[in-house]
C-alpha positions as YAML, in Angstrom:
chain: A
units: angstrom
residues:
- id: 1
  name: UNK
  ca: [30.64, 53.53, 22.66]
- id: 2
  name: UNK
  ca: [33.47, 55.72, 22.10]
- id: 3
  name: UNK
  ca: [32.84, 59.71, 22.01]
- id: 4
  name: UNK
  ca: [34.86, 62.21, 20.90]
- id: 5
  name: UNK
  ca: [34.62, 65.75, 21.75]
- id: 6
  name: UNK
  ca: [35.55, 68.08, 18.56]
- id: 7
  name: UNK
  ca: [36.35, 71.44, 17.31]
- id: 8
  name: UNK
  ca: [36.22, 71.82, 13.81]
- id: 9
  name: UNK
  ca: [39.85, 73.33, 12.69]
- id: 10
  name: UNK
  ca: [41.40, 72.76, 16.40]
- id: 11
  name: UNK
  ca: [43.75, 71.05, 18.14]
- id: 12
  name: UNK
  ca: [41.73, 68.20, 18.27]
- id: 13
  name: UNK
  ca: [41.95, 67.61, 14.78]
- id: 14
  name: UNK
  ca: [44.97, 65.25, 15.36]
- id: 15
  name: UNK
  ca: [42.97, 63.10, 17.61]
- id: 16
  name: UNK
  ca: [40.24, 62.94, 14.83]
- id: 17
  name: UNK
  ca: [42.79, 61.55, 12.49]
- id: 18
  name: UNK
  ca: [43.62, 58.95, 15.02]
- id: 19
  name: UNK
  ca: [40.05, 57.57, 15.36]
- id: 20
  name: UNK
  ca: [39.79, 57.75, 11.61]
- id: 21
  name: UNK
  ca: [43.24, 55.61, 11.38]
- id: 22
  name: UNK
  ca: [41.78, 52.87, 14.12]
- id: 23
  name: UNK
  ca: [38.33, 51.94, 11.95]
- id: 24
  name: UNK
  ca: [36.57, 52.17, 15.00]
- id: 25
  name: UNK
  ca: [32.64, 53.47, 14.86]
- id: 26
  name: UNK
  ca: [32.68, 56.82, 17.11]
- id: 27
  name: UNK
  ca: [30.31, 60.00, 17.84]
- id: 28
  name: UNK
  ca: [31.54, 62.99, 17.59]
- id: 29
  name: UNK
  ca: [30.51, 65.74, 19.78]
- id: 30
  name: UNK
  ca: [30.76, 69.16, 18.33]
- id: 31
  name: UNK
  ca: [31.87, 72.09, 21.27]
- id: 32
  name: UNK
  ca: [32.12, 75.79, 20.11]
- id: 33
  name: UNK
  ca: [35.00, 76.80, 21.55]
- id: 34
  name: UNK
  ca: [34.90, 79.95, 19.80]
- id: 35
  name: UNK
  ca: [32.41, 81.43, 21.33]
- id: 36
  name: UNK
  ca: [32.28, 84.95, 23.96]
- id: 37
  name: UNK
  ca: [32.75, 82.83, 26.81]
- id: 38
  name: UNK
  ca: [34.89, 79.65, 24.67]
- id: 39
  name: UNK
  ca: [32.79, 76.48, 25.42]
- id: 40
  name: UNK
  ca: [29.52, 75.65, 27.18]
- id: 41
  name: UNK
  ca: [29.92, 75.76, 30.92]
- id: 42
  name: UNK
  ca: [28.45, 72.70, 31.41]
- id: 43
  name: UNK
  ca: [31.37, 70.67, 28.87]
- id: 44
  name: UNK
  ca: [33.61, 71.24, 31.90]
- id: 45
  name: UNK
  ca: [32.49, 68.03, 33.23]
- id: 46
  name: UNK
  ca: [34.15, 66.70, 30.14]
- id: 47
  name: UNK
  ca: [37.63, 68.90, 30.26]
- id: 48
  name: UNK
  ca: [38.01, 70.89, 33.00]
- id: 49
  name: UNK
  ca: [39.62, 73.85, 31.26]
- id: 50
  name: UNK
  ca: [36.61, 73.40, 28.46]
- id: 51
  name: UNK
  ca: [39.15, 72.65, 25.73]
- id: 52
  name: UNK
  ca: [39.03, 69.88, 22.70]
- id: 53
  name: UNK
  ca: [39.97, 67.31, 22.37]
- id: 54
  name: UNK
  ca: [38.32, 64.53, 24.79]
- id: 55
  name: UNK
  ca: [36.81, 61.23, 24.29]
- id: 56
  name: UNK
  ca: [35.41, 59.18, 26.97]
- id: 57
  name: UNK
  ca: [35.07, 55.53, 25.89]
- id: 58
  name: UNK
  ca: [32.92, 52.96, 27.92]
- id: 59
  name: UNK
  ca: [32.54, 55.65, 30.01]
- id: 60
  name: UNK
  ca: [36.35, 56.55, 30.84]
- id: 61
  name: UNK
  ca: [37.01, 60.04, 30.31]
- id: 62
  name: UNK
  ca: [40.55, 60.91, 28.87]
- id: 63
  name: UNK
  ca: [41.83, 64.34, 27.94]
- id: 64
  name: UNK
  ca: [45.07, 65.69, 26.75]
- id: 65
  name: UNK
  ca: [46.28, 64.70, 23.17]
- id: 66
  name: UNK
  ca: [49.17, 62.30, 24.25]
- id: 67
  name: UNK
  ca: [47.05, 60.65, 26.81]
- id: 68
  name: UNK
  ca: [44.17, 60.24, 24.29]
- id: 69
  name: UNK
  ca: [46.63, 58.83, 21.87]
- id: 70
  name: UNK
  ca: [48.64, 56.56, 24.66]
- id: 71
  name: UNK
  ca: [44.60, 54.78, 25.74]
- id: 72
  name: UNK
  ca: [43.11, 54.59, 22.30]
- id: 73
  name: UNK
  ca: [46.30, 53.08, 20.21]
- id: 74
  name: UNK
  ca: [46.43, 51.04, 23.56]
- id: 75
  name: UNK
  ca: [42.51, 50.14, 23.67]
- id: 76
  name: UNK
  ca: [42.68, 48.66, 20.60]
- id: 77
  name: UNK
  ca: [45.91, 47.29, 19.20]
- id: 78
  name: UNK
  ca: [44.23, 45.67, 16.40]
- id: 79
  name: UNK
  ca: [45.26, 48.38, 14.04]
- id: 80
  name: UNK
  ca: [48.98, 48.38, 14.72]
- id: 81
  name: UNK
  ca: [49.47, 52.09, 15.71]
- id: 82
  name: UNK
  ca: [51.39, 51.56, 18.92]
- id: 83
  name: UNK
  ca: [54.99, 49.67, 19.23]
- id: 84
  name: UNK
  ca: [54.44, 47.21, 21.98]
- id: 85
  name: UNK
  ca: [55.86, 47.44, 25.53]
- id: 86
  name: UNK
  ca: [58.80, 45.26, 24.32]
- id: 87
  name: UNK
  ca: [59.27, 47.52, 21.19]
- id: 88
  name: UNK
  ca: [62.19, 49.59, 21.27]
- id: 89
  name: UNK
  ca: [60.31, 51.92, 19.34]
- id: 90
  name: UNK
  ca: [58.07, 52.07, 22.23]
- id: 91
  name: UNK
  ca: [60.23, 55.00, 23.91]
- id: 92
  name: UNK
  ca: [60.41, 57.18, 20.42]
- id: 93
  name: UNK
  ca: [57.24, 57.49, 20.30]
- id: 94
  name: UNK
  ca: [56.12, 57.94, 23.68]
- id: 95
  name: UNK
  ca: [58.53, 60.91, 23.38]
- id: 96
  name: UNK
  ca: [57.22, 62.38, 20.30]
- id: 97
  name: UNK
  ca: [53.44, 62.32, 21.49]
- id: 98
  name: UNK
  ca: [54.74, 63.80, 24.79]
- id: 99
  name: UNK
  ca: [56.78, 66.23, 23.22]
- id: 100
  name: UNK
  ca: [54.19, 67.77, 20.63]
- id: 101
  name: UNK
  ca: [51.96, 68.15, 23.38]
- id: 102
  name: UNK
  ca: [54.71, 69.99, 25.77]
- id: 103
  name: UNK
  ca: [57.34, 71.46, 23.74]
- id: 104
  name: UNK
  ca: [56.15, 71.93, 19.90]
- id: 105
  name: UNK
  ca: [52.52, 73.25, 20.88]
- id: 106
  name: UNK
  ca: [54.30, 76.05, 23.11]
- id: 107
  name: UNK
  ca: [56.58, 76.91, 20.49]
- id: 108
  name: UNK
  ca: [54.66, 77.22, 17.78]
- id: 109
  name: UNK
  ca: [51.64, 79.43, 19.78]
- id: 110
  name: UNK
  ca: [54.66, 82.11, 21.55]
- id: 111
  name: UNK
  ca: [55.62, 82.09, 17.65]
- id: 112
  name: UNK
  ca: [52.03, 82.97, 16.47]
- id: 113
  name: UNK
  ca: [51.38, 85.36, 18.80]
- id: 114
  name: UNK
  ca: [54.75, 86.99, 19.41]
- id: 115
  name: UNK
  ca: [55.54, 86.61, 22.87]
- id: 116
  name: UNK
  ca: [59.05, 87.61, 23.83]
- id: 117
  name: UNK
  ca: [60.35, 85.17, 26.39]
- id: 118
  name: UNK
  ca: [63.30, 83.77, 28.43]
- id: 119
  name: UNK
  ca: [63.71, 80.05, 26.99]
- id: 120
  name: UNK
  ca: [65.75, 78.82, 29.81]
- id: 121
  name: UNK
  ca: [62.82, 80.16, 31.74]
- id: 122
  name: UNK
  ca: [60.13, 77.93, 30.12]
- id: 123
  name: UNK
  ca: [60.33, 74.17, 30.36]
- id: 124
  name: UNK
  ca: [59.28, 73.88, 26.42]
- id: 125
  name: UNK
  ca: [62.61, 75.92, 25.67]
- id: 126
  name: UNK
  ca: [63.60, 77.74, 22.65]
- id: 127
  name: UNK
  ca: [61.80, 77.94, 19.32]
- id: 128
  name: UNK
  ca: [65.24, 77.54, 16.80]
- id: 129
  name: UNK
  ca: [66.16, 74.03, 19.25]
- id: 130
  name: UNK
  ca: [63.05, 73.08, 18.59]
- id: 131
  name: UNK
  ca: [63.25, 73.18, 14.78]
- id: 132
  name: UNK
  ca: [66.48, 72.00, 14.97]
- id: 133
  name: UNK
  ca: [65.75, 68.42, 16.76]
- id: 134
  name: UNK
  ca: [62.66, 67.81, 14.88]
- id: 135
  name: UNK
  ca: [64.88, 68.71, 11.29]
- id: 136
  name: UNK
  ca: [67.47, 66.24, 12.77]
- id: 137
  name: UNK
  ca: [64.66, 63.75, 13.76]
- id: 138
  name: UNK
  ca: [62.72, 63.63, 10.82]
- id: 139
  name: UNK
  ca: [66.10, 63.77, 8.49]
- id: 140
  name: UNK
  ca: [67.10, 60.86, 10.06]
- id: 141
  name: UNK
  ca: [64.05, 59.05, 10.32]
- id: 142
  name: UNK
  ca: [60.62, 58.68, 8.16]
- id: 143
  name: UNK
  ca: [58.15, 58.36, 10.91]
- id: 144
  name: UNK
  ca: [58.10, 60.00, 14.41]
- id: 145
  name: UNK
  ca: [58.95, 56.95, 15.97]
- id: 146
  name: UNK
  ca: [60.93, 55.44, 13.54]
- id: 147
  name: UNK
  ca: [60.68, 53.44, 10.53]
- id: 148
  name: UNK
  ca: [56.48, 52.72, 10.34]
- id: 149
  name: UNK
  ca: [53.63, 54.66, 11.19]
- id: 150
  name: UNK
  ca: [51.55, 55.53, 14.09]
- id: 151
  name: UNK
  ca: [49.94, 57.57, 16.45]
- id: 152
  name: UNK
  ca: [52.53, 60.03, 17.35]
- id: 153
  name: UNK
  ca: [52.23, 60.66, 13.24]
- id: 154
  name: UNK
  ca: [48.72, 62.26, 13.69]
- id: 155
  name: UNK
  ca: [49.79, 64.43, 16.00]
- id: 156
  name: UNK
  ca: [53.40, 65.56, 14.91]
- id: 157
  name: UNK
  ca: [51.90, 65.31, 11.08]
- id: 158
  name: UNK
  ca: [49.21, 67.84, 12.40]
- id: 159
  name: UNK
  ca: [51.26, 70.14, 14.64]
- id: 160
  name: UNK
  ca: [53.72, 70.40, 11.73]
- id: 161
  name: UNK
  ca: [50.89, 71.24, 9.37]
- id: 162
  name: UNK
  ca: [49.44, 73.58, 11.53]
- id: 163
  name: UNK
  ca: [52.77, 75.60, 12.40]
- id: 164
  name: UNK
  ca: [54.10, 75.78, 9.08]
- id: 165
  name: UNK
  ca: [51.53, 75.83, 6.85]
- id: 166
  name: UNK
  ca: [48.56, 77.74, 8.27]
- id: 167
  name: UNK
  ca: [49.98, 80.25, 10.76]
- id: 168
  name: UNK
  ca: [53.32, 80.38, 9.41]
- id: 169
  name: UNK
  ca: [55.45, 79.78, 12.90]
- id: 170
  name: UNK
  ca: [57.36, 76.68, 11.42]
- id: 171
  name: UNK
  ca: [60.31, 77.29, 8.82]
- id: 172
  name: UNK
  ca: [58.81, 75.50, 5.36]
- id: 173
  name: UNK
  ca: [62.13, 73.16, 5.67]
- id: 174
  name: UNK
  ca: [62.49, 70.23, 3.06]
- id: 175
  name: UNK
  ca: [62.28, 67.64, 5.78]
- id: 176
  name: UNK
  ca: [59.14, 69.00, 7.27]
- id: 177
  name: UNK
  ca: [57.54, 69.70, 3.44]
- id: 178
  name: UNK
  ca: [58.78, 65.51, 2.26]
- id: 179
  name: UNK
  ca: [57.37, 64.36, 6.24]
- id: 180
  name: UNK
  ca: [53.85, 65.89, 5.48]
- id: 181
  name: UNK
  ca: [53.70, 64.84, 1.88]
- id: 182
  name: UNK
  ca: [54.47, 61.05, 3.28]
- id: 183
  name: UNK
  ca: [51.68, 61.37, 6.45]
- id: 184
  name: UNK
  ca: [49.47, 63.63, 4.33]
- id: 185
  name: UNK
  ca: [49.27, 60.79, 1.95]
- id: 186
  name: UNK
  ca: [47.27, 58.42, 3.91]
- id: 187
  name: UNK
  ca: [43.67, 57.81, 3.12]
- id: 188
  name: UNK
  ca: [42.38, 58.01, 6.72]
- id: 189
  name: UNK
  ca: [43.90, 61.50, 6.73]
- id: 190
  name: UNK
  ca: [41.68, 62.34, 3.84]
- id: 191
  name: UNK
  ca: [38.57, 61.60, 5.42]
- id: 192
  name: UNK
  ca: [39.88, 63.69, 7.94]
- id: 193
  name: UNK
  ca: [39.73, 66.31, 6.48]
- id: 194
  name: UNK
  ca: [37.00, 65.51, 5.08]
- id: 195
  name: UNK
  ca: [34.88, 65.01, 8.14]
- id: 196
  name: UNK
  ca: [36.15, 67.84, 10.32]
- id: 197
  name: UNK
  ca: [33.27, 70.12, 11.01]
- id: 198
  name: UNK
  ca: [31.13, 68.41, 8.90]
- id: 199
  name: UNK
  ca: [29.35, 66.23, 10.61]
- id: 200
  name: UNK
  ca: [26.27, 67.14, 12.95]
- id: 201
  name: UNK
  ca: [25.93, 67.16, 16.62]
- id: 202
  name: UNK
  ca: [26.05, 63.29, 17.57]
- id: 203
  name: UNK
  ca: [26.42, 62.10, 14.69]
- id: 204
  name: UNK
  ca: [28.33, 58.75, 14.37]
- id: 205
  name: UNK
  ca: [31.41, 58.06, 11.99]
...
């Protein structure tokens, strides 16, 4: 049984997207993390810090979005979504899972909520290199990893989304707008979105 624990409209909607894009049955697990006191006590037996997303599969807990996305693209290679060992592609998108988690996540939340800091002080650096490698990357490249879809797309396809288009701390560049439009596209994404907060309590997808 694989479990997933969700926010509706979070960060773990990226990780939702991925489970939709395997075709593997799951349950979701709904946590209010928007609550006085952010989630239940008790879900930090799940995630320590009592944030979304986690899954725990055959009774392995995971947490963290690239680490979710490394073990389930991983756990079931069936759908393609992860350039082998052997790939050369393997390295591009180990990066750009890594790097959404630790650099563009940072960015785009100091953005959002204007905090004023040193870059060369932070290890996720400055917001305008930030933009600038993932214009170059994307200009240069359709998918985060290279030519062909896969999981590092539902993450950098949602971060993107999410810092441009909802809390307006990504520039609305061309290459970002044509990247989204080409991930956005995808029918798994649209049941994605369709699904998010929808579905009750333990309810399986």
């Amino acid at each position: 049984m694989l479990t997933v624990y969700h926010a509706p409209q979070s960060r773990s909607f990226g990780v939702l997207w991925l489970l939709e894009e395997l075709g593997q049955p799951y349950r979701m697990e709904m946590i209010d993390i928007r609550g006085k006191s952010g989630a239940p006590e008790d879900y930090r037996a799940i995630q320590p810090h009592k944030k979304v997303p986690a899954i725990v599969h055959d009774g392995i807990t995971v947490t963290e979005r690239a680490a979710i996305c490394i073990y389930l693209a991983d756990a079931f290679p069936q759908a393609g979504l992860a350039p082998a060992l052997s790939d050369p592609a393997r390295a591009a998108y180990l990066t750009s899972l890594v790097y959404t988690d630790a650099v563009l996540d940072p960015i785009i939340a100091t953005r959002a909520t204007n905090i004023e800091y040193v870059p060369q002080h932070f290890s996720f650096g400055s917001h305008e290199d930030a933009v600038a490698y993932l214009e170059k990357r994307l200009g240069n490249h359709d998918f985060a990893a290279g030519d062909r879809f896969t999981a590092a797309d539902t993450q950098l396809g949602s971060g993107l989304h999410f810092g441009m288009n909802i809390i307006g701390a990504l520039p609305r560049l061309p290459v970002f707008e044509t990247y989204l439009a080409r991930v956005f596209s995808r029918r798994a994404l649209q049941r994605t979105l369709e699904k998010d907060g929808v579905l009750e309590e333990g309810q399986v997808a």
